[in-house]
C-alpha positions as MATLAB code, in Angstrom:
seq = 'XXXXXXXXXXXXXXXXXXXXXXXXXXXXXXXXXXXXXXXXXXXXXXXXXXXXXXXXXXXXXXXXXXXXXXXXXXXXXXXXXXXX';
ca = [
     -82.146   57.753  -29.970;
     -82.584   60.307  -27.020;
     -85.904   58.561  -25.721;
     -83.630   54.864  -25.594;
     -80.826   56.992  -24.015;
     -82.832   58.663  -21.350;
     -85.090   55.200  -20.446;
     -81.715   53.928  -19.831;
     -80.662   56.945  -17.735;
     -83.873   56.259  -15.647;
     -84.087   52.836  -15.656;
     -80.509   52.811  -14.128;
     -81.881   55.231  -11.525;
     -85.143   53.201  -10.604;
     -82.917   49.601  -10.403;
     -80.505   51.443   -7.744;
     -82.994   53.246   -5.585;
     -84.902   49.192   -6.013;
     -82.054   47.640   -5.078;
     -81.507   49.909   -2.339;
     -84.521   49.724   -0.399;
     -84.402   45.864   -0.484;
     -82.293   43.973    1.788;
     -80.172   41.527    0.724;
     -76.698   41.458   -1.141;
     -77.652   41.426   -4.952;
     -74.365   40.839   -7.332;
     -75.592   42.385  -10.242;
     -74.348   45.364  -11.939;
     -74.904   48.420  -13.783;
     -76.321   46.449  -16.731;
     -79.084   44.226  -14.558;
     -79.957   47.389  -12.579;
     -80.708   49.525  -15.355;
     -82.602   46.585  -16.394;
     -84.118   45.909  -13.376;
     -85.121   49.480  -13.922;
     -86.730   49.592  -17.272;
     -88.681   46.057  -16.247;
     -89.715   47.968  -13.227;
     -91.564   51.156  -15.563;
     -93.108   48.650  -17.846;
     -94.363   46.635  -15.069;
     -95.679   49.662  -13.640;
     -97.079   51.249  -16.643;
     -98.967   48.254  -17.561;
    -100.570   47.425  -14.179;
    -101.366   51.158  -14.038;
    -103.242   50.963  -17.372;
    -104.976   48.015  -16.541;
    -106.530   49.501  -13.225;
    -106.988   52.692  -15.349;
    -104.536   54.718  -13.365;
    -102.389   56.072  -17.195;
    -104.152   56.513  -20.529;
    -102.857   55.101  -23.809;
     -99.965   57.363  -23.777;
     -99.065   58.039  -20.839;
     -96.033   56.257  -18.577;
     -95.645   55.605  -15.079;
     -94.142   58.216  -12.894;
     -90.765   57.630  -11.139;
     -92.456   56.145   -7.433;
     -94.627   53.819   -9.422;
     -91.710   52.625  -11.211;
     -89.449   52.133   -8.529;
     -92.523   50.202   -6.831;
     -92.747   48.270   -9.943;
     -89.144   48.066  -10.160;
     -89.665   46.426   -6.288;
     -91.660   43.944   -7.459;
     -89.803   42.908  -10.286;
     -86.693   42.342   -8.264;
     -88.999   40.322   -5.695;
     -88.984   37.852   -8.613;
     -85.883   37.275   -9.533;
     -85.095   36.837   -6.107;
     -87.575   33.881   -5.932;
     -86.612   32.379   -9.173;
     -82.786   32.787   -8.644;
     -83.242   31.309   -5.184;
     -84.762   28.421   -6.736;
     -82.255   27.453   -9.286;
     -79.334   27.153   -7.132;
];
């Protein structure tokens, strides 16, 4: 229960720093940045262990996952701009 609490914590603090450092006006709030967030780790946890940069149990450290974070919110830009 503290592990799901503290991803959450993070996650929330990767989205915002994401969302931050792109430009743009981005309506979502606390719940799609800490989402953004958590997408953002994963991302970069699993491209990181693919290039061999973590082993099997390790995570991605807070600049990877804000990059990560980056890139995931580069997507739902394009996909969101596309629907409407």
């Amino acid at each position: 229960m503290l592990e799901l609490i503290w991803i959450v914590i993070i996650g929330a603090a990767v989205g915002a720093l994401a969302k931050l450092i792109t430009p743009g006006r981005d309506p979502g709030g606390f719940f799609m940045t800490a989402l953004l967030g958590m997408a953002g780790a994963l991302v970069a946890t699993f491209m990181g262990r693919m290039i061999g940069l973590y082993g099997a149990n390790q995570n991605a450290g807070f600049i990877a996952s804000i990059i990560g974070a980056l890139v995931v919110l580069v997507i739902y830009h394009s996909v969101r701009r596309r629907q409407i």
